[in-house]
Residue, then its C-alpha position, 0 to 999 in steps of 0.5 A: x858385123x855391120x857388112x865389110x869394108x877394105x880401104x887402101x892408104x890415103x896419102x896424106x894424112x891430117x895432122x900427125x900429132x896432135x861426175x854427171x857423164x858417169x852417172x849417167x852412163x852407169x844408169x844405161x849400162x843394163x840397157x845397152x846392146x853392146x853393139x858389134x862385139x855382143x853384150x855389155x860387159x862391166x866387171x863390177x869391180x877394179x878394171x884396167x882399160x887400154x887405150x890407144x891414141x896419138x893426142x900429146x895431152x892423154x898422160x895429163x888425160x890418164x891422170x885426171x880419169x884415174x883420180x876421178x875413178x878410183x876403180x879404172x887404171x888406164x894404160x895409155x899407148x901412144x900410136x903413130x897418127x895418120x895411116x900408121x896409126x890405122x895400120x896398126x889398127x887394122x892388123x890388131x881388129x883384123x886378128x881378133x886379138x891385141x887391139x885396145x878397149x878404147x881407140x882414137x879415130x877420125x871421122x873419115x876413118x870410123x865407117x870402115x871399121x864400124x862395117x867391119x864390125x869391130x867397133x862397139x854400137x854406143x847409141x845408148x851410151x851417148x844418148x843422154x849426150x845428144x845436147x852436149x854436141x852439135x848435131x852433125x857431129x853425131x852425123x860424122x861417127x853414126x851409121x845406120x842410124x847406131x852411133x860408133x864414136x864419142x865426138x872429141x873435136x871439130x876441124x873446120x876449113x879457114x884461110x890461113x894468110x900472110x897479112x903482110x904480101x896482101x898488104x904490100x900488093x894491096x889485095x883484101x882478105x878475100x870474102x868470096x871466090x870470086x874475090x880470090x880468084x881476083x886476088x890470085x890474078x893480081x898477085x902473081x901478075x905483080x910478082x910471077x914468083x908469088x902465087x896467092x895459094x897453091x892445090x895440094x895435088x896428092x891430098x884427097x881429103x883436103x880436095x873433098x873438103x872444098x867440094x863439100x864447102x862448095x856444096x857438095x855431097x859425095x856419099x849419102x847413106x840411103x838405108x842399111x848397105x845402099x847409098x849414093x855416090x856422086x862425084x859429077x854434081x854441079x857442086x863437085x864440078x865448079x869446085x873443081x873447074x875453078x881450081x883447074x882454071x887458076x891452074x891453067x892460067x898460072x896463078x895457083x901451083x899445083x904441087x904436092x903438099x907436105x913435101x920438103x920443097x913445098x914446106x921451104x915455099x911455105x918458109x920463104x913466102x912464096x903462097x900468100x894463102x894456105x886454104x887450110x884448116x883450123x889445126x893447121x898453124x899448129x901441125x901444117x904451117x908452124x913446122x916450117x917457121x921460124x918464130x919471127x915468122x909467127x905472123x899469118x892470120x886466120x879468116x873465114x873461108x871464101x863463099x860461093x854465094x854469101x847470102x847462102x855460106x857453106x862450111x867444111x872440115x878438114x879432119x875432126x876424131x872421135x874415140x871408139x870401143x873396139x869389138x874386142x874390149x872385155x869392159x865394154x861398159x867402162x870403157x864406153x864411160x871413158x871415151x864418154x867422159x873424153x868428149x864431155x868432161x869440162x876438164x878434158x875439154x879445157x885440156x883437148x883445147x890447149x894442145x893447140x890446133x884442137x876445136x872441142x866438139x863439146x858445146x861446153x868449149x867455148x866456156x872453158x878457158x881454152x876457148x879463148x887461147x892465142x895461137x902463137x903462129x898467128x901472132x897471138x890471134x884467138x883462132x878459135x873465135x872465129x872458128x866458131x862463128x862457122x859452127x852453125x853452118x856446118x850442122x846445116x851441111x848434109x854432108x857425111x863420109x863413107x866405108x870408102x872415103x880412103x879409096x875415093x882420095x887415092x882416086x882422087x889423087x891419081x885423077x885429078x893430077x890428070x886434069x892438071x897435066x892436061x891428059x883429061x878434063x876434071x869433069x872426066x877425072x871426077x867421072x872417073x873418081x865416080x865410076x871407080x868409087x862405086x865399082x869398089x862398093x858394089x864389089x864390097x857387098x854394097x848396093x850403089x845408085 
């Protein structure tokens, strides 16, 4: 066990649907720590692993393991996404029994239950890996320099847009945040029931990860148990200050997102911009449309300082060995072979909404698939011209992310009423984040 760590729901949730790797595995398997469950385990012989995940495409998935692997039978359960998914997670690692080989987790989320100790240390396993995946995608599933997690796929932040009110009001795809604030401005001036964009007031993860685009660094791991909070950095603050100040003067609604109305105002034109994510056309935005409504595009994300871009994510999973896994060496070959396998890959890429975290996507041919909503646009070119500014950023999350986007959602729509400043509701957050670390066995500068 890593030390311990207990999180509270986080509100809302991201989207709710969603041959040499072998060798190579099988060659560390006798050197291999076994991690937080203890010593590595292989049977030797026939083995049945059970594997827990909400991904539409794991009976194809199942069905490729298996042939290529004679000896594994896979049986597959499909779990709910988001917090119940998490839920069930935490009731069975929590028992000590009834919790699976393999699970699927996302990055956000894989801190807590690595510091609870119920997630196998893979480091050695995804050692002959490191090349096949972009540095910081390894930052997202390690701690304490133990790797916990097999990358699946990367979820960057883009702007998803309406071309046609952009046009109609003569307002360019905005390339810095200037520019939109710009654009938000003439927009709702020329028609006050438009508004270019809205901030989803009850979505945490979604408002860190403007503050990471923006520069940012919440959470930074020091050493073993200390690390570094900060929510009042001048990054946090500008972000935050920005998005207020479009509030104020109308031009940005604040609402929650994922809401009946909000998903009508989506239907019916009101935002011209969802500052969103990758997935988003398939899982936040497609939901609400009728087919002939399939015509948004996708874009870049706005800059702070273009000579200097910044990227984000909104999301992005992994697939873990549990502590309780008595195949803890074919189960570490499964989710190996999830991340890495070319025909996974391809398949990961044509579920719609999924970015693979493999450097082999853009080879497979999904890489190059339309997206319908966005009337036919290869979404995943752009997206990959941002990868590179994402393994720049520093950024990581943290055995409390949960809890600091609950914190985030109950102080920052304090700021929007106007009761505190966002400079208090980030101090607020910050204070609040590090008083519940320190009470979990942390220390905390």
């Amino acid at each position: 066990m890593i030390g311990s760590a207990q999180t509270t729901p986080s509100g809302v949730s991201r989207r709710t649907l969603l041959g040499g790797a072998a060798a190579s595995l099988l060659a560390l398997a006798g050197c291999g720590d076994g991690g937080a469950g203890g010593g590595s385990s292989s049977s030797g012989g026939n083995v049945t692993l059970e594997w827990w995940s909400w991904l539409s495409n794991c009976p194809d998935l199942v069905k490729m393991y298996e042939e290529q692997h004679p000896n594994v039978k896979i049986n597959f359960t499909s779990v709910p996404g988001g917090d119940p998914a998490y839920q069930k997670y935490a009731a069975a690692l929590r028992a000590g029994s009834g919790a699976p080989d393999v699970l699927q987790i996302e990055y956000d989320r894989l801190p807590q239950f690595a510091y609870e100790g119920h997630l196998v240390d893979l480091t050695s396993y995804a050692k002959p890996f490191q090349a096949d995946f972009p540095d910081f995608s390894w930052r997202m599933v390690t701690i304490e320099n133990r790797v916990f997690g097999i990358p699946i796929d990367l979820d960057p932040m883009c702007l998803l847009y309406k071309p046609d009110i952009l046009e109609r009001n003569k307002i360019a795809v905005p390339t810095t945040w200037t520019e939109f604030a710009d654009a938000a401005a003439k927009l709702h001036q020329a028609d006050a029931s438009r508004f270019l964009s809205f901030f989803p007031s009850n979505n945490g993860i979604r408002m860190m990860g403007l503050m990471w685009q923006g520069g940012a660094t919440p959470f930074e791991e020091l050493a073993p148990k200390q690390w570094r909070i900060n929510f009042t950095s001048p990054e946090a603050s500008k972000v935050m200050n920005f998005w207020g100040d479009l509030i104020k003067k109308g031009y940005v609604k604040a609402t929650p997102a994922a809401t009946p109305e909000w998903g009508n105002e989506i239907a019916t034109g009101v935002y011209a911009i969802d500052v969103g994510a990758i997935w988003g056309p398939t899982y936040e935005i497609g939901p609400y449309l009728k087919k002939t409504q399939y015509n948004w595009k996708a874009a870049k994300m706005p800059q702070w300082d273009p000579a200097h871009p910044q990227e984000s994510m909104w999301g992005g999973l992994s697939f873990a060995v549990t502590d309780q896994s008595k195949h803890k060496q074919e189960a570490a070959q499964f989710a190996a072979w999830l991340g890495t396998d070319e025909k996974a890959v391809q398949s990961h890429g044509s579920t719609g909404g999924l970015y693979g975290a493999s450097n082999k996507f853009p080879q497979v041919q999904a890489f190059k698939s339309r997206q319908p909503v966005l009337g036919g646009q290869q979404e995943n070119l752009l997206i990959s011209q941002v990868i590179p500014t994402l393994t720049a950023s520093k950024f990581r999350w943290s055995p409390w992310s949960q809890y600091a986007f609950n914190q985030l959602q109950t102080e920052v729509p304090k700021a929007i009423a106007g009761s505190i400043t966002y400079d208090q509701a980030l101090a607020n957050v910050e204070a609040s984040v590090k008083s519940f670390a320190k009470q979990q066995g942390f220390k905390v500068v």
